[in-house]
Residue, then its C-alpha position, 0 to 999 in steps of 0.5 A: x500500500x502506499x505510504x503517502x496516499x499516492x497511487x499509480x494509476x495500474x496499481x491503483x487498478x489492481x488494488x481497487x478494493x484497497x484504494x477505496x478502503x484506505x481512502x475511507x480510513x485515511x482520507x483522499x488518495x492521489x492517482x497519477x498517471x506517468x508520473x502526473x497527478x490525475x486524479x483524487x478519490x475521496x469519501x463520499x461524505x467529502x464529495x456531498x460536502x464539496x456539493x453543498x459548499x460549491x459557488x452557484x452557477x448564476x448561469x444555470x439559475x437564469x436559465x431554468x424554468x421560472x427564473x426569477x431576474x428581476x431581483x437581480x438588478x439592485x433598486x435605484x435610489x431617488x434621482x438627485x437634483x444638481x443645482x444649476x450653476x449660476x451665471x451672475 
């Protein structure tokens, strides 16, 4: 098993059961690929809370049915009267 939660991707393959129990017992695991990290397996309760804390996606909320945009635009205040310059 690797020590340093990093795993090459055909050892990662052959030991797959492994992988998932060590990412459970120890936390997220590293894939690498040639050398390359590409990859990261992490608990599922990891991921749900990745989830909830992701940005929302502005654009997939305008674009859904009944979107509301008219609370997007924040409200104007009354308009301010300048004085006029005086010419004497």
């Amino acid at each position: 098993m690797p020590t340093n939660g990093t795993w090459q991707v055909q050892e990662a393959k052959a030991r797959f059961s492994e992988l998932i129990a060590t990412t459970i017992t120890e936390g997220p695991q590293i894939v690498t690929r040639r050398g390359v990290e590409t990859a990261v397996v992490i608990p599922i309760e990891h991921w749900r809370r990745l989830e909830r804390n992701a940005p929302l996606d502005r654009k997939a909320v305008l674009l859904e049915p009944g979107a509301r945009t008219e609370q997007l635009t924040p409200p104007r205040g009354s308009p301010r009267m300048r004085p006029l310059p005086r010419f004497d």
